[in-house]
N, C-alpha and C positions, 0 to 999 in steps of 0.2 A: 768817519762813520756815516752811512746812507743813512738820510732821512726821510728822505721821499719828496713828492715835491710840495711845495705848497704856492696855491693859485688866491692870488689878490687880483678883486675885483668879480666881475661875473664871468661864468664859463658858460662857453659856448660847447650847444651840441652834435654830436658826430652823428648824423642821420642815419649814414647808409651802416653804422653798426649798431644803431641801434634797429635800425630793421631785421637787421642780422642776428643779432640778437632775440630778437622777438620771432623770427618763424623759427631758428635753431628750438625755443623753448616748447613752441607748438608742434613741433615732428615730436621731441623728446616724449611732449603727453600725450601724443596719440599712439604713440608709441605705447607706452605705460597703457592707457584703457584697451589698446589690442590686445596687449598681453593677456592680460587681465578677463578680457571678454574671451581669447582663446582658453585660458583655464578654466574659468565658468562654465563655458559650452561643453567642455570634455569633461569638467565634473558632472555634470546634465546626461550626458550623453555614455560617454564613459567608461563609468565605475560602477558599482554595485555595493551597496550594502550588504552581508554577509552575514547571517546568525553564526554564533558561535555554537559548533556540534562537535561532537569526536567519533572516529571510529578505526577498528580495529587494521592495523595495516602488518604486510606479512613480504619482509625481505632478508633474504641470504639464511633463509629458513627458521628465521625466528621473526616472533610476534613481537608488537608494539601498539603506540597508540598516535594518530594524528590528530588535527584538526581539520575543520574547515579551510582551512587556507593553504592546508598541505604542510603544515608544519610540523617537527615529530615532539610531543608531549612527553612518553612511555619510550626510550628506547627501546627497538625490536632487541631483546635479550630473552624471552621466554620461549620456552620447546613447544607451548600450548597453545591455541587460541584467547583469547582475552573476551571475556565478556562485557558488553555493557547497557547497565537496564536501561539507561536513561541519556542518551546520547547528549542532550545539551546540559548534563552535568558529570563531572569531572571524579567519576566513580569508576573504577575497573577492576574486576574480578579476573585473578589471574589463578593460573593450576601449577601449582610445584610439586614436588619430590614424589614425581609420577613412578610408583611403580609396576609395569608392565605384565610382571609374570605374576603375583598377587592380586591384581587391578585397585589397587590404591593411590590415593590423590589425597595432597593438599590443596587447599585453594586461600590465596590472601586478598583481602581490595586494599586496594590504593587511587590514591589523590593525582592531580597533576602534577603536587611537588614530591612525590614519589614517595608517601607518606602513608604508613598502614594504618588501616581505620575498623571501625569494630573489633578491636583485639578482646575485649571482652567476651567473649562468645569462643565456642569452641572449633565450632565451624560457620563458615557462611558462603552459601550458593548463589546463582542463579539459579532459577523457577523455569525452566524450559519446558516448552509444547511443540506440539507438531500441528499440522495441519493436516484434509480429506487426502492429500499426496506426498503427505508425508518430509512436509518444507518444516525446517527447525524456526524455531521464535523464541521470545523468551518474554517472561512476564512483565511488562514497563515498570520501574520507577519500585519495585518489591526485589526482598532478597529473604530467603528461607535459611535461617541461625538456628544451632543450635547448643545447648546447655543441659549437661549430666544427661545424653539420651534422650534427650525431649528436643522436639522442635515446634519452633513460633516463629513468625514475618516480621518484619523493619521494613522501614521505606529506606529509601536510601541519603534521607539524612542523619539514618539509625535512630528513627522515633519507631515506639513497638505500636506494632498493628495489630498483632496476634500473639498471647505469652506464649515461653516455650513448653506446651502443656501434652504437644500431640505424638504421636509415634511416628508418622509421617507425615508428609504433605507434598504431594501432588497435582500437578495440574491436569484439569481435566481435558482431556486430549479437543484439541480441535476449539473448545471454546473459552473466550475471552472471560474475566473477570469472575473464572469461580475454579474455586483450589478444594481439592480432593483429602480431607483430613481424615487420619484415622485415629480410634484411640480404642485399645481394650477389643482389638480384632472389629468393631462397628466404624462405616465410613460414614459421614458426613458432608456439608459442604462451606465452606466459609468464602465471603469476599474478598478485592484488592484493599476494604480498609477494615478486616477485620468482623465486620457480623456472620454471626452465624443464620446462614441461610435455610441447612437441613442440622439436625442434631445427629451426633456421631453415632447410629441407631441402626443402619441398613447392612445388608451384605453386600449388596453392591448398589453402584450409581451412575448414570449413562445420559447423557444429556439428549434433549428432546432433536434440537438440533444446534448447527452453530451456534445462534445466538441464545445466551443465557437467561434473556428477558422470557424467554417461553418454556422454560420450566424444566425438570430432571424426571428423569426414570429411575424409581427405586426398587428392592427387591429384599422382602425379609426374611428374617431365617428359616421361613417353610416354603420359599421358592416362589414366592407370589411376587407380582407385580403392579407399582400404581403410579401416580405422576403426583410431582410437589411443585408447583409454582414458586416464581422466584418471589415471590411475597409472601412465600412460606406457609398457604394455604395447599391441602389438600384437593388434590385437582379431580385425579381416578382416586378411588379407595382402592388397596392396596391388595387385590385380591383375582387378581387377573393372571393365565397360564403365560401371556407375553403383551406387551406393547413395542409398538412400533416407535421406531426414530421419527415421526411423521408430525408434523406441528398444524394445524386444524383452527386457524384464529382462533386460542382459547379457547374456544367453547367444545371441539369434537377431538376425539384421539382416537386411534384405531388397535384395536384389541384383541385379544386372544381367546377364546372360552376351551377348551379343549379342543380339536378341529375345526371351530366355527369361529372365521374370522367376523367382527361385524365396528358398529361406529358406534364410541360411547361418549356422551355428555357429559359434564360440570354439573349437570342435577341428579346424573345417576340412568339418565332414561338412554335404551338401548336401539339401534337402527343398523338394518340391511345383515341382518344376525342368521348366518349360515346360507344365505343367499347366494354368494359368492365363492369363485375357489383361494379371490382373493380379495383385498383392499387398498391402493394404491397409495393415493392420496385423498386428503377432504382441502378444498379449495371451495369457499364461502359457504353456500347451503349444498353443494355436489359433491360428488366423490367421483374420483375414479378406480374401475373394477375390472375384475376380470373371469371371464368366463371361457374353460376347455381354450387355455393360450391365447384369447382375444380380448381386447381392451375397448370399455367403452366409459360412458358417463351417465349417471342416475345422479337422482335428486334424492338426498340425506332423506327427508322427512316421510316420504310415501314412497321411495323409491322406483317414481315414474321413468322411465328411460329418458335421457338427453342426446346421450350418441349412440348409436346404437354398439354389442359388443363384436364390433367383427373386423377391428383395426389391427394391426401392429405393435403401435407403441403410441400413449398419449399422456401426454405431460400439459401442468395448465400454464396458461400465457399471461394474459393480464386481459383485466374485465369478463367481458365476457365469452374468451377466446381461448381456446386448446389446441395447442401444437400437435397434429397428427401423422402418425407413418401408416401410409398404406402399401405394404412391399417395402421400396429400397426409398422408398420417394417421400415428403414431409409436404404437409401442405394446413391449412390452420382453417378450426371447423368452429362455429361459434352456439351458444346454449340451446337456440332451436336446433340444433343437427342440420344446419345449413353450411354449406363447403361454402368460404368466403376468399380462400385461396388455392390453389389448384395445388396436387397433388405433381411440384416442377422441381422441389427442390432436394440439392442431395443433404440438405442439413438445415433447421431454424434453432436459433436460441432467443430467448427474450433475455434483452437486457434491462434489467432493472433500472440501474444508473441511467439514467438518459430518457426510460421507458420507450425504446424500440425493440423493433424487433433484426436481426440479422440474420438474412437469409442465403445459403453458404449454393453458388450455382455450380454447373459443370466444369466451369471453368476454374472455379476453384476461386472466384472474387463474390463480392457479397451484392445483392439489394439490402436497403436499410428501408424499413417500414415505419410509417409511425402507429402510434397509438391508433390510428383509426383503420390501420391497415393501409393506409400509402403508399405507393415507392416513393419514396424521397427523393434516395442515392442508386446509382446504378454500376455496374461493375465497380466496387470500389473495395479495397481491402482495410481494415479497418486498421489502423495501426496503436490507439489509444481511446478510451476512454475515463477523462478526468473528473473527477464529480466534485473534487476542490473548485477547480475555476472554471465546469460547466461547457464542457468543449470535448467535441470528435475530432479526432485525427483521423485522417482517410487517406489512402494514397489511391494516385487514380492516375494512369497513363505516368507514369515514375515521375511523377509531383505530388507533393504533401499538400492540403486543402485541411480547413478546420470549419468546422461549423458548431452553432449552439445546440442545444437542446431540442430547439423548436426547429432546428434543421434551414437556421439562417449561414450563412456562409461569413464570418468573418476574418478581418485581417489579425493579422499573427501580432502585431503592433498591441492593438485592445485584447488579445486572447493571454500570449502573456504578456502582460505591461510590467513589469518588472526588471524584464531583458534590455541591454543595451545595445547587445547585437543580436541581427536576425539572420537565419541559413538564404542565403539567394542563391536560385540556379540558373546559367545561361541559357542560348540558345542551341549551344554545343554539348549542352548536360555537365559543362562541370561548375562545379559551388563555391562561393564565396559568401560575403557576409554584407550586410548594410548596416545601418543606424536606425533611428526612431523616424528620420525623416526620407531615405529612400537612398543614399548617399552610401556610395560604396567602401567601406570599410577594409575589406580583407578582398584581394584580386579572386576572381576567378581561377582559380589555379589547382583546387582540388575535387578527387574524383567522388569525395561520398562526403557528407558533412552533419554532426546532431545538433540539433537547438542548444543555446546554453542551459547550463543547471541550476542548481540553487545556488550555487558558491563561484559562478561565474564562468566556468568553463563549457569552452564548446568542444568538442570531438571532431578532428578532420582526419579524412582518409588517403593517404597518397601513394601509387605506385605500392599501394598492394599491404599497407602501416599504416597504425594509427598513428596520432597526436593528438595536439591541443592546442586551440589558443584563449588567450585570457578576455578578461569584460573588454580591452581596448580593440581585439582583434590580436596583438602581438602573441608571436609563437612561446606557449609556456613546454612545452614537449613538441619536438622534433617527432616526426613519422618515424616510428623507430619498434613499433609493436603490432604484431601481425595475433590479430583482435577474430579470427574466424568462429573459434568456438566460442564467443562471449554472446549470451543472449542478449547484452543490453554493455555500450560501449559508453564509460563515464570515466572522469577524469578529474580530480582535488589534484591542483599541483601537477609536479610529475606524477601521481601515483592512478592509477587506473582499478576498475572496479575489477575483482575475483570473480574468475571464469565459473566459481562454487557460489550461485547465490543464494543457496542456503545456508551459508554463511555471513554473507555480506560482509566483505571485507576490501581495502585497496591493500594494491601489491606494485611495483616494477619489474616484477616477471616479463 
């Protein structure tokens, strides 16, 4: 039987292995922290953290549900679309036992574990709106239930917002956070949590403009018209032949008297009353009017001229500036009736976001002005404006450029910092990708490329197809999708965004 050996006395040591030994263990650990420092650097560099969203995806002609990450939640098994109010919660409204020639529908929700919820209730919808073009939306995070003929709202953790007390509920077209009740033939207006905003009392109800913060147009049963603020204060007394959709900072609304358009106040007192053939807009203490097809600008309270009426077309800008067409041509004239910009352009819009202005040339590329009237930017086509993270996209000579607000130029690195990879183009114009530090990522190799998205994916164009690749750069979709009619080329996963974005949905189409 081996026992090994055993050494009497002292032993002596073997140098040259034990050196051997000692660098062997020092490669091994540097080995180890390379390692180590390589996975670090590509967690850094990377990956991407990823909220948890869902949405509706639509293959081999039925609907389903995904994730963020492209993974399918809802088998695609339904004939319908699938709604959902609240994308990062796991709520979906589906349509069954469609019948076609009656026009009737069921609708169920359900969970991620494919679990029907609100069975209480006898039906339960989505809240859908349209928008001034008529693009579908649907009400966030609310769902219209209802019980024995009556309906009332849920959030969608099914806590009641609104009983079911009403005969219908509707949303009112085009704007956010106010729903259309009726009860007893009188409309009203209630919020997304429930208060009643207007009492169920009008014949009809029309909002002032998109946003709800500036109040409704009401109408009672003898055909008169007044305005309701959303703080449920009466705004017009209700006693007018029409009001306009026209919003007047609170204080001015523009009115009807029988043929005499004119400007009424929140205290009642009346201005520029039959004056005019018409009433445009009120923009701070001015309006603008119109006289025998001609556009100008007076002053609300004396109605002194400001521009005089013998324009075009005049819409106001911001401060103290009005966008004017004289003929085919637009050019921008300020409160003295002084031209501050030449009558060059075939089109300006003021963009609120950002507060410039873009002014559209013959060439069909934009100058960007600022607030003082600037040129900033010059032949540049505007490709995005973000009011999230405060940044222009411009394209200019077929390179993407970003700047701030203030119309600094920044790098794509601080504009999105979130990104791991950034779109680079050669000298030859075709695209690849780098890192946070300049370091090329993905070759040059393709012909058209999009920024990554929120869930990690970037869009690349090749030989006439799209794909994708993931946070690393690595190919998650092969060029294999010929992308022409999609306004806007995105990618979760294999699946790509619906050529219908009125819908919003992915698909593998």
């Amino acid at each position: 039987m081996g026992r090994g050996k055993r050494y009497d006395g002292e032993q002596k040591l073997n140098l040259k292995k034990v050196f051997a030994v000692i660098i062997a263990i020092a490669v091994i650990v540097m080995f180890v922290i390379g390692i180590q420092k390589l996975f670090t650097e590509e967690s850094n560099t990377q990956t991407r953290t990823v909220a948890l969203r869902y949405f509706p995806v639509y293959t081999n002609e039925k609907w389903g549900v995904i994730d963020s990450s492209g993974n399918i939640i809802i088998n695609p098994e339904y004939d319908e679309y699938i709604v959902i109010p609240d994308n990062s919660k796991p709520v979906f409204v589906c349509t069954v036992n469609v019948d076609y020639d009656n026009n009737t529908f069921e609708t169920k929700v359900i969970n991620e574990k494919n679990e029907e919820l609100f069975t209480n209730y006898d039906s339960v919808e989505p809240i859908e709106n349209y928008d001034a073009s008529n693009n579908l939306w649907y009400a966030p995070s609310i769902l219209k239930v209802s019980q024995d003929g009556k309906y009332g709202i849920i959030d969608t953790n099914g806590t009641t917002i609104a009983k079911c007390e009403y005969d219908s509920i509707t949303a009112l077209k085009g704007v956010d956070n106010s729903l259309l009740v009726e009860k007893d033939n009188n409309y009203g207006i209630i919020d997304y949590v429930g208060s009643v905003i207007i009492e169920p009392e009008y014949n009809g109800i029309e909002p002032i403009s998109t946003q709800f913060e500036n109040g409704y147009i009401v109408e009672n049963s003898d055909g008169n018209y007044g305005v309701i603020s959303f703080t449920r204060t009466v705004a017009v007394p209700v006693e007018y032949d029409e009001i306009k959709n026209v919003y007047g900072n609170g204080t001015y609304y523009i009115a009807r008297e029988g043929n005499n358009w004119e400007v009424v106040d929140t205290d009642g007192n009346k201005y520029l009353a039959g004056e005019y053939d018409d009433i445009v807009s009120v923009d701070g203490e001015n309006a603008v009017v119109v006289d025998n097809d001609k556009y100008g600008v007076v002053k609300i309270s004396d109605g002194t001229t400001v521009i005089n009426t013998e324009y075009d077309g005049i819409t106001y800008g911001a401060g103290n500036n009005y966008i004017v067409r004289n003929g085919s041509k637009y050019g921008i004239m300020n409160i003295e009736g002084t031209k501050v910009i030449d009558f060059k352009y075939n089109g300006i819009v003021y963009r609120n976001v950002g507060n410039f202005y873009e002014a559209t040339t013959e060439n069909n590329t934009s100058d960007l002005l600022d607030s003082e009237l600037n040129i900033k930017l010059s032949d540049v086509i505007v490709s995005e404006v973000n009011e999230n993270n405060g940044f222009i996209k411009v394209r200019q000579d077929n390179d993407y450029k970003y700047y701030n607000f203030r119309f600094e130029e920044r790098n794509i690195n601080d504009i999105l910092s979130n990104n791991t990879i950034y779109v680079s183009r050669n000298e030859e114009g075709k695209y690849g990708f780098v890192d946070k530090n300049g370091n090329v990522v993905v070759n040059y190799i393709y012909d058209d490329a999009r920024e990554q998205n929120d869930y990690g994916y970037a869009s690349v164009k090749q030989d006439g197809l799209w794909g994708a690749v993931d946070s690393r750069g690595q190919v998650a979709v092969s060029h294999s999708y010929n992308l022409d009619d999609n306004m806007l080329v995105e990618f979760i996963g294999k699946w790509h965004l619906g050529e219908d974005l009125n819908l919003y949905y992915f698909t593998d189409k």
